[in-house]
C-alpha positions as CSV (number, residue, x, y, z in Angstrom):
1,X,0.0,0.0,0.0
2,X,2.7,2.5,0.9
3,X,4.6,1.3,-2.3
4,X,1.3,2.5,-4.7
5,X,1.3,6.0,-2.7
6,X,4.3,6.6,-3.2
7,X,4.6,5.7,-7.0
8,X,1.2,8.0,-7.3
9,X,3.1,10.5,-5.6
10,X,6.5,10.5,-7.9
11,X,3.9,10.1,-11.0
12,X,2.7,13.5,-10.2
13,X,5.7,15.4,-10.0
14,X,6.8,14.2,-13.1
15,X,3.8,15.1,-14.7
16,X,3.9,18.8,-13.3
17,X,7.3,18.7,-14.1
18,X,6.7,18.2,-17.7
19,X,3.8,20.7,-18.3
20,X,6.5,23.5,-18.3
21,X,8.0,22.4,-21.2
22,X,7.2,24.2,-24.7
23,X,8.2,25.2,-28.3
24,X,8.7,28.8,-28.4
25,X,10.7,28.8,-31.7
26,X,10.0,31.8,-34.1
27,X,8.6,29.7,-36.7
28,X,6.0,27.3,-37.0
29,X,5.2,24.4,-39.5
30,X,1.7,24.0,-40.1
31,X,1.2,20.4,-42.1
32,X,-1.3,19.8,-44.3
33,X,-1.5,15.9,-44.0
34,X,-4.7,14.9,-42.4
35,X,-5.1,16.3,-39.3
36,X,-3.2,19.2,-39.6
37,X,-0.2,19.1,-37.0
38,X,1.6,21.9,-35.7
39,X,4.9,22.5,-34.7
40,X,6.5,25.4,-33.3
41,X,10.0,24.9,-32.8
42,X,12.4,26.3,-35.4
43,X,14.2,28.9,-35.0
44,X,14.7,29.8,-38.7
45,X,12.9,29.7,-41.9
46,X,15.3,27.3,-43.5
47,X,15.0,25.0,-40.6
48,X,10.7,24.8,-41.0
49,X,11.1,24.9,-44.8
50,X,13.0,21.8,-44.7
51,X,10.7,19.9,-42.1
52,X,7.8,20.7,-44.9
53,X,9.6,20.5,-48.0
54,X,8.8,16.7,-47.9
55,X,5.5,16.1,-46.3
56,X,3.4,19.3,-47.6
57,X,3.1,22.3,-45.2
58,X,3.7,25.8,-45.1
59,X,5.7,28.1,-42.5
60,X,4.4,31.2,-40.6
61,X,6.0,33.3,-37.7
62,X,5.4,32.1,-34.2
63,X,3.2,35.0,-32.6
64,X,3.6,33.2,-29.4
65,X,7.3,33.4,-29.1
66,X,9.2,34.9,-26.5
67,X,11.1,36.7,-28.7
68,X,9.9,38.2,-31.6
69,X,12.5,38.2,-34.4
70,X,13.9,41.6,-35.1
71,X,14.5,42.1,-39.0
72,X,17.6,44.9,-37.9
73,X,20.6,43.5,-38.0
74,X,23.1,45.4,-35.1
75,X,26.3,46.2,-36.1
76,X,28.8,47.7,-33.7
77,X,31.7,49.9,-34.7
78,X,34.6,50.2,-33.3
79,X,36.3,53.9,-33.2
């Protein structure tokens, strides 16, 4: 009895544990197989192009994503 609490007890940590993981890549590929998938975790185009090059899909920005992409690219300069 005290074995079953306890693996009930180590099953539920591991399960909150888990629920903090997530995909928060810039880009996500949306499939167009039946069903429609998603999956959010490239952080390039060329990355999501070549997940749906093969199976049919197309690519959008992540609106989701902790960081948006910033199209500037920072130079610095040294005098």
């Amino acid at each position: 009895m005290r074995a079953i609490a306890i693996l009930s007890t180590l099953l539920a940590v591991l399960c909150l544990s888990s629920s903090a993981a997530r995909a928060d890549g810039t880009w996500c590929a949306r499939y167009s197989s039946p069903g429609g998938g998603s999956n959010c975790g490239f952080y390039s185009f060329a990355q999501c192009q070549a997940t749906v090059s093969g199976i049919g899909g197309f690519c959008s920005q992540n609106s989701f994503a902790a960081t948006a992409p910033d199209s500037r690219r920072r130079i610095r300069r040294d005098r």
